[in-house]
N, C-alpha and C positions, 0 to 999 in steps of 0.2 A: 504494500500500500504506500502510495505518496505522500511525501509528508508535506503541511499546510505550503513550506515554501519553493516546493515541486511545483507543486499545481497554480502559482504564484506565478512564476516564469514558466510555464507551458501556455499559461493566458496571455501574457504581455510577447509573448515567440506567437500565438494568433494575431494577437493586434496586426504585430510588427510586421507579418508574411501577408494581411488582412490591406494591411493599409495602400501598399503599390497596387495590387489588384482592382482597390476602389478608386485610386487616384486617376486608374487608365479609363475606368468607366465613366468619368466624366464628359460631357459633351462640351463639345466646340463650340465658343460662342454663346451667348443669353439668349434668350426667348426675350420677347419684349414683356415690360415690367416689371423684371428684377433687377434687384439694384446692386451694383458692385458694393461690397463692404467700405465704407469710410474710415478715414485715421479713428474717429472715435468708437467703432465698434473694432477696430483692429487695436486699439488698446485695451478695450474692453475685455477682448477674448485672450491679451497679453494677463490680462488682472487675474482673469480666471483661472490660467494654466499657472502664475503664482501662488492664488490661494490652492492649487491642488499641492503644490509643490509644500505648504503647509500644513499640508493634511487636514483643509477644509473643504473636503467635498461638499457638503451640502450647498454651502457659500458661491461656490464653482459652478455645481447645477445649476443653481437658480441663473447666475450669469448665462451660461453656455444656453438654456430654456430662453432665455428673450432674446438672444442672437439669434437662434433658429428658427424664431417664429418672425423676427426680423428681414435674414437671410435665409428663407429656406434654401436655398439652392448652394451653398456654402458646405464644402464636403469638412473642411475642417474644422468647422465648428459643431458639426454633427461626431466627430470623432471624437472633439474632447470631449463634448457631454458624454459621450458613452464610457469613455477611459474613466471621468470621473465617476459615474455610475458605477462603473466596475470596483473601481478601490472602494467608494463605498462601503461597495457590498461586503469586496475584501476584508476591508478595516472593521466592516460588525462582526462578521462571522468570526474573526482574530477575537475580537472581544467577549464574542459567548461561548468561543473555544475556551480561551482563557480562565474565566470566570468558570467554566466548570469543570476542569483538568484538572485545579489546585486543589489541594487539600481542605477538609471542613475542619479538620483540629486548631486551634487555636494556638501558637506558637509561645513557650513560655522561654521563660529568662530563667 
């Protein structure tokens, strides 16, 4: 069986083999009325991949959620919402692993 941080980097080796595959399936050219990303929503999506980088997923979703309903056509702000989604999930499941691997004895001196 894999241990938590196998399966850790066998998801982010999907991303990563995930990612060129989605980049080619982009289309050439916009459709009329979508709008290229601005400086301000290209900082914006900068803020978000820092708050991930701080281990603030939720923070990051929410970001990455109003770029994409801003840009929908934007492959890489569809990606980090998902990466953040992912660690996430990661970072809970870490935590109720945790929380109930250790011991219930109380630790005396």
């Amino acid at each position: 069986m894999c241990s938590e941080t196998c399966l850790y980097l066998r998801r982010w080796l999907l991303v990563c083999c995930l990612l060129p595959a989605l980049a080619a399936c982009d289309r050439p050219g916009q459709p009329d009325g979508l709008a290229s990303p601005d400086a301000q929503a290209i900082a914006l999506n900068n803020r978000g991949v820092g708050l991930m980088g701080r281990y603030d997923y939720d923070a990051a979703l929410q970001i990455f959620r109003q770029l994409i309903t801003q840009y929908p056509q934007q492959l890489a702000f569809r990606v980090n919402h998902a990466i953040a989604q992912m660690n996430r999930q990661l970072s809970l499941h870490s935590i109720r692993s945790s929380s109930h691997s250790g011991s219930t004895t109380p630790l005396r001196r």
